[in-house]
C-alpha positions as CSV (number, residue, x, y, z in Angstrom):
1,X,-252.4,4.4,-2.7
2,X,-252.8,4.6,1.2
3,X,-249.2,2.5,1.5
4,X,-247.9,5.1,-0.4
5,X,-250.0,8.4,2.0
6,X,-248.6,6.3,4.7
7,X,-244.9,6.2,3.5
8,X,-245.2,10.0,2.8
9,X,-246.7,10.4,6.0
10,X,-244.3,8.7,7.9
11,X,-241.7,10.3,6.0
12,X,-242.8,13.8,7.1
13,X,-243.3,12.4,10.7
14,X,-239.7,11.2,10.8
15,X,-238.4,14.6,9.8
16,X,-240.6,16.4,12.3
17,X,-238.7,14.1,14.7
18,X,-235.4,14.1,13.9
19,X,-235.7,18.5,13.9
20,X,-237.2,17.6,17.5
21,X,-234.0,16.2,18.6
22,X,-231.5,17.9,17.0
23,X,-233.6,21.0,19.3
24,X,-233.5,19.2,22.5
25,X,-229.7,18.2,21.8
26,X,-228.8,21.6,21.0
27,X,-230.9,23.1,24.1
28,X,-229.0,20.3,26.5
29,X,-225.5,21.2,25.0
30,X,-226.2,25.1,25.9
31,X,-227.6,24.2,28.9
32,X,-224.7,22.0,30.1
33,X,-221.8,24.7,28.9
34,X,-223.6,27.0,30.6
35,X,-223.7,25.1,33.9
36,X,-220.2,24.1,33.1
37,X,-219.2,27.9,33.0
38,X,-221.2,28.9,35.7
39,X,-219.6,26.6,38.1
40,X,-216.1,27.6,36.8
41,X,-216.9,31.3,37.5
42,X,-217.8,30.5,41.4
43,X,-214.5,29.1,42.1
44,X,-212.0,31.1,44.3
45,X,-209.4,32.3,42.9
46,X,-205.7,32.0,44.8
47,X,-202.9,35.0,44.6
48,X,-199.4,35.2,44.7
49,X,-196.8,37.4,44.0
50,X,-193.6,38.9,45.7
51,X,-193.1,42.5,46.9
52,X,-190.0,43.9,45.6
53,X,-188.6,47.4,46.4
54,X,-188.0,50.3,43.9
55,X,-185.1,51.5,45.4
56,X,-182.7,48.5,45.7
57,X,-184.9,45.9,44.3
58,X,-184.6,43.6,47.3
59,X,-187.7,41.9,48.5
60,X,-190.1,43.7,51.1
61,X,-190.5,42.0,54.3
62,X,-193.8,42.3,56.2
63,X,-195.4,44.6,53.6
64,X,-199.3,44.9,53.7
65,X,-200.9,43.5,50.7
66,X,-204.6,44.0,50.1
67,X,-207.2,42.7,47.2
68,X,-208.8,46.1,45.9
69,X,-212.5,47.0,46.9
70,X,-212.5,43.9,50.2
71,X,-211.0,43.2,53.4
72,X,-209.0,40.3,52.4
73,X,-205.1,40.9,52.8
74,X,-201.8,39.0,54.1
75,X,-198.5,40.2,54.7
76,X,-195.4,39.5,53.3
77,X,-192.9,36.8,54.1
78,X,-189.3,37.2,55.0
79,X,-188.3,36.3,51.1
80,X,-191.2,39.6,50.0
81,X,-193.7,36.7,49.2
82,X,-197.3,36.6,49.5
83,X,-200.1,34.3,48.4
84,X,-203.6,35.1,49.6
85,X,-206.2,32.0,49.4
86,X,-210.1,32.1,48.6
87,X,-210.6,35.1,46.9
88,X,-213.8,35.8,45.1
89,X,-214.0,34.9,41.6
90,X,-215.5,38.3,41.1
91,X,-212.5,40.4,42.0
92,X,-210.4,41.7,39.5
93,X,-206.4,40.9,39.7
């Protein structure tokens, strides 16, 4: 009679367990995608693009180009592009 308390018991143990560490597994995988996304978000961003007039659709040379709500900015190139390095993942393009 106890071999069979104890096979229950151990049975009941087991389960207790195995609901432990499917938990801890599923706390570890949120915890690493998180980090994972985390550490994507903090990356600087790079932008490029070319100026083009309206008029006559030929590029803009020298033109000012600014990211919205900072200081960072470049000018254009002789062919009306730009590319502007290290920009905050936070901006919006």
């Amino acid at each position: 009679m106890q071999k069979a308390y104890k096979q229950i018991n151990n049975y009941y143990i087991n389960q207790i367990s195995s609901k432990r560490m499917k938990r801890r597994f599923v706390l570890l995988l949120a915890c690493l995608l998180a980090g994972i996304g985390l550490a994507i978000a903090q990356t600087p961003k790079t932008i490029t693009g070319i100026v083009i007039s309206e008029e006559d659709n030929q590029p803009v040379v020298g033109a000012s180009v600014l990211v919205k709500g900072t200081s960072i900015g470049t000018t254009t190139n002789m062919d009306g592009k730009f590319t502007i390095s290290n920009v905050p993942s936070s901006v919006r393009t």
